[in-house]
N, C-alpha and C positions, 0 to 999 in steps of 0.2 A: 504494500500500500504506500503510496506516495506521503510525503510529510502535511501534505495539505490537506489530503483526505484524511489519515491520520490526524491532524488537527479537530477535523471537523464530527470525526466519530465522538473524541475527546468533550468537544463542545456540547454533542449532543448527550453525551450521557451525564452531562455536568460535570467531570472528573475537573475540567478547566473552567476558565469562565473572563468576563470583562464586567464591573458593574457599571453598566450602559444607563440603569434607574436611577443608581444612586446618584451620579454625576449626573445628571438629567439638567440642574441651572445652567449647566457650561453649555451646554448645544441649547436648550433656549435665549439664551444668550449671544451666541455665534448665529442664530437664526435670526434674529431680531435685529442683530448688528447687520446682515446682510440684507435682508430687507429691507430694512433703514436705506442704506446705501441703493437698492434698487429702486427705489421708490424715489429718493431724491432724482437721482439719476435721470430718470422717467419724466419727473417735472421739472428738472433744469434742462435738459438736452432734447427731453423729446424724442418720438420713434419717427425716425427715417422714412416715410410712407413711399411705397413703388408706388409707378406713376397708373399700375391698377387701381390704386386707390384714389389717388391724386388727379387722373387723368392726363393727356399729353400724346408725343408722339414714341416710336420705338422703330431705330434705323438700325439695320446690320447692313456693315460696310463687307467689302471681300477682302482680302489681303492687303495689307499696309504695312508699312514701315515705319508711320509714325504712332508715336507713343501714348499712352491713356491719357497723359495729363495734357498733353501736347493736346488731343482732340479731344477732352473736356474745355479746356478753354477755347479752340474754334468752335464748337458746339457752340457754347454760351454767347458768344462772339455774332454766330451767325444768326442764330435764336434771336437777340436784342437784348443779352441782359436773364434768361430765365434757367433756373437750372439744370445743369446736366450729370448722367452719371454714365462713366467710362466703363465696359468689363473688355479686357482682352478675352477672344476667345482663339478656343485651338487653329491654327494655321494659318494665324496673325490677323486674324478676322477682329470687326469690334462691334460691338453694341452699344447703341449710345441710347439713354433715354432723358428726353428732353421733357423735364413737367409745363404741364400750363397752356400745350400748341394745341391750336384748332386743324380742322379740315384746312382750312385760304389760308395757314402761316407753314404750315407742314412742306409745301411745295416749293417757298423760294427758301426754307430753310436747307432741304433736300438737296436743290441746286446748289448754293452756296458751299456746304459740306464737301459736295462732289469735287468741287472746283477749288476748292482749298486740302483736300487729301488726295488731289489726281487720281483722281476713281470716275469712272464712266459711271454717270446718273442712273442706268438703266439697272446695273448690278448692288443700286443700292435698296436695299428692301426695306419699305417702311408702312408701320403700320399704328391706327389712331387707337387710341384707347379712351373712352368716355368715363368721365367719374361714375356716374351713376353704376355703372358696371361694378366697381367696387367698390360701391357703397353696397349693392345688392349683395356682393360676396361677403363685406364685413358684415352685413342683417343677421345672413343663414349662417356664418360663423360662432355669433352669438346666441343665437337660436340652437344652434347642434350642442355648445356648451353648456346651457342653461338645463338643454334634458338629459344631458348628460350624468349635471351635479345631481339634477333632482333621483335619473334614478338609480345613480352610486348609493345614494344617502338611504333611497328607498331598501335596493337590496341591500346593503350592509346591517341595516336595522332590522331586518328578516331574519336573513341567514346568523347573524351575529349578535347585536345589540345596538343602542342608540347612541353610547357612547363611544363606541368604532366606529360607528357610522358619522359619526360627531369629527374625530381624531382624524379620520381620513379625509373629510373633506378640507379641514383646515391643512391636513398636510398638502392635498393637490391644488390650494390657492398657492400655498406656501412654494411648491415649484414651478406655479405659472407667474409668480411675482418675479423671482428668478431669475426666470428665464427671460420676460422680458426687459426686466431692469437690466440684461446681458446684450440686450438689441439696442437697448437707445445710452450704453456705455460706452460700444463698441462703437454704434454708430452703422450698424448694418441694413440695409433695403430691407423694410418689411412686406412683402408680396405673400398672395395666395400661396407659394409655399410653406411661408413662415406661419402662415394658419393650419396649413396641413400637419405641420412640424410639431404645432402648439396641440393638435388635436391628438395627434399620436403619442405624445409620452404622456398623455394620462393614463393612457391603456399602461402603458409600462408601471409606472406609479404606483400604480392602484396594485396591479401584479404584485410587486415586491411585499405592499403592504398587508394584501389579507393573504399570503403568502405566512406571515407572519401570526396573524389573527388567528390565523385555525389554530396554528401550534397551541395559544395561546388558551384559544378557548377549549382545547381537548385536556389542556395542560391542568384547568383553573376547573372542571367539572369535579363538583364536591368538595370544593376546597375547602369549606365552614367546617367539613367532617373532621377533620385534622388541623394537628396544630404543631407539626414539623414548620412549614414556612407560610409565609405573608403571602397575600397578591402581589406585593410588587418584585419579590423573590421570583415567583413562580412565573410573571411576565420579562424580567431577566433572564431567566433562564430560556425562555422561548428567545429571545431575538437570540442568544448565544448558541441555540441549538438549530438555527437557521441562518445563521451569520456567513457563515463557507458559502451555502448556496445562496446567497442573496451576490454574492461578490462574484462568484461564477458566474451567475446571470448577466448581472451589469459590466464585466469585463468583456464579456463574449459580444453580450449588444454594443457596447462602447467602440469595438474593434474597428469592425468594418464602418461605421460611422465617421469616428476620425480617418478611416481611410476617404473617405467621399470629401470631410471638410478641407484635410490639410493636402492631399495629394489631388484627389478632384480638384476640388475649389480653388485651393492655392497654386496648385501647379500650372493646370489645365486650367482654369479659367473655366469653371463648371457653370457658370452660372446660377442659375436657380438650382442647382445642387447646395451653392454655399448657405442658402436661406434655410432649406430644409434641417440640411446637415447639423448647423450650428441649432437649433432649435433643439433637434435630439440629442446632440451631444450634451449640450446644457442640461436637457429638460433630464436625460437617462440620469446623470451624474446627483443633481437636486432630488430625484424621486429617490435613488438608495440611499440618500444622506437622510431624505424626512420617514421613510418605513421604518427606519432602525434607530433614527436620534430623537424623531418628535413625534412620530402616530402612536405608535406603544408605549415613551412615557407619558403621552397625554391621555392616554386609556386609564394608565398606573395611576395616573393624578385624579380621574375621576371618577376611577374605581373605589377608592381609599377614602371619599367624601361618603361613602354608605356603611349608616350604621352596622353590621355584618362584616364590612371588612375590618373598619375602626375594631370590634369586640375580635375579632380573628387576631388580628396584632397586638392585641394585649396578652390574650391567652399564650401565646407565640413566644412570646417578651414571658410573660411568667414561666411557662415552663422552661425555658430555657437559661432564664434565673435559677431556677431551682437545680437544672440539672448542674449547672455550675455550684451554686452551693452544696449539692453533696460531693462533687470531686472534690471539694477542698474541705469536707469533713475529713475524711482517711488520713489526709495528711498532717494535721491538727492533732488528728487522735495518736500519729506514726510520733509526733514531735514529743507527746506526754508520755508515750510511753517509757521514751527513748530515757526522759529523766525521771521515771520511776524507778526506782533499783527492783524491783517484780520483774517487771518489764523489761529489766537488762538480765534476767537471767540469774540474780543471786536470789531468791528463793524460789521454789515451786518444783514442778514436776521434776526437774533434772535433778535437783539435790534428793533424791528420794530414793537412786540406784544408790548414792553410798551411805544412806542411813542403812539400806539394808545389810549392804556388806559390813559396816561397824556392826551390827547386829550379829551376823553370822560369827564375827569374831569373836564376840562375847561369849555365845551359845558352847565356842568350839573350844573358850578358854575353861569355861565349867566341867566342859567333860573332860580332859585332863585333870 
């Protein structure tokens, strides 16, 4: 068995462990601080909106020599002043999208371009894009989210309880905040991939989390009946007994994804690969950090507000009091004895084989 599986058999049998509950401030805390920071982020910089949303024009030129920044600023140049966003694509191809142009600005912008990167007008493709368009896609985006939340929260509260059901959805805000305070930091094109991107690592998310929850809840069935350990013991030990596999998971998804953002994207000039990509990568990385640091201790925290668990950790806490004060009877009693002369051996049973022998001597001097 490899040292990670072996790790992970360890984990689950409890032999080892991490208390992931008891440090539980520290990642509320890292969580809150990053949030903080996304959220600012978001309303000082703002999200980069594609000119899907924004509206405008979208020119792919053919092969060129000159450089993005070089035909961002002709772009803008020829435009009048409106913004433009350069991507190299593979085989020195470019794509420029200019927000804000109409049908009538679209054609002497077209020309212009042509005639300033020596490119025949006819090879150069250009195509309008109307806000309304992606306003329609930001509605139904909203719309897919919204029944999303409602019926995560639904089945969770089914299958599980209300307070998972509670825990998870604050942790799937908690990686769509993330993720996109990650977009208007960085300063990345938000387009219809980036919604695709936003919609897909809740599926991952959620994954990790009641990944977790079952453990937890197979783990915690009768727990009142005993009073070895707490709830928040016994939700420790779930994330510890699922921890290997939640990391396999998110390594495995993680892979080929930075293969899309830093080698696609960044090499190649992927395009709307980079929107997607970065969105998963983000969103994968934020869901196993909030399954493992904040949906199960936030279960813990509100698990522990119910009178049943409160009376379970006392009893827990007593008995384990107690088993500790008898271990340290014996030895209490080992210390007294130690200074009783009984207890060291100078009277009692032992001295009683040579009373007898003096005795026999006695008996054997008579008869002589």
């Amino acid at each position: 068995m490899s040292k990670l599986g072996n790790l992970g058999a360890r984990l689950y049998r409890g032999e080892v462990g991490y208390d992931f509950i008891g440090k539980r401030k520290i990642w509320y805390g890292i969580s809150i601080l990053i949030t903080v920071v996304a959220i600012v982020g978001l309303a000082v910089r703002g999200l980069n909106m594609g000119i899907e949303f924004s509206g405008g024009a979208v020119l792919t030129t053919p092969k060129t020599s000159v450089s993005a920044s070089e035909a961002q600023h002709l772009a803008e140049s020829a435009s009048g002043g409106h913004q433009a966003v350069v991507q190299k694509l593979g085989g020195g191809a470019l794509r420029i999208q200019i927000s804000g142009l109409d049908t009538q600005q679209a054609v002497p912008v077209q020309e212009k371009l042509a005639a300033d990167l020596k490119v025949p007008v006819k090879e150069i493709n250009t195509q309008l894009v109307g806000p309304s368009w992606g306003e329609e896609i930001a509605n139904k985006a909203w719309l897919g989210l919204g029944i999303f939340m409602v019926l995560v929260v639904i089945y969770l509260a089914i299958a599980f309880e209300w307070r998972m059901a509670l825990a998870a959805l604050i942790a799937l805000i908690h990686d769509l905040t993330i993720t996109v305070g990650v977009y208007a930091l960085i300063g990345f094109e938000v387009t219809p991939g980036t919604v695709i991107g936003l919609l897909t690592i809740l599926g991952y998310s959620l994954y990790d989390t009641v990944v977790v929850f079952d453990s937890l809840k197979e783990a915690s069935q009768g727990i009142t009946k005993q009073t070895r350990f707490t709830y928040s013991e016994v939700a420790n030990r779930s994330i510890n007994g699922t921890l290997v596999r939640s990391i396999n998971t998110t390594v495995v998804a993680l892979l080929p994804v930075a293969g899309l953002l830093f080698v696609g994207g960044g090499v190649l000039g992927a395009g709307m690969l980079n929107d997607i990509s970065l969105a998963l990568f983000v969103g994968l990385a934020a869901g196993a950090y909030s399954s493992i640091f904040i949906a199960t201790p936030l279960v813990s925290d509100l698990k522990n507000t119910e009178p049943q668990m409160k009376a379970l950790a006392k009893r827990v806490q007593a008995k384990r009091a107690s088993a500790a004060a008898k271990e340290t009877e014996p030895q209490d009693g080992d210390a007294e004895r130690g200074d009783d002369p009984a207890a060291a051996g100078l009277v009692g049973p032992r001295s009683q084989p040579a009373a007898r022998s003096r005795g026999r001597g006695r008996t054997s001097g008579k008869r002589r």
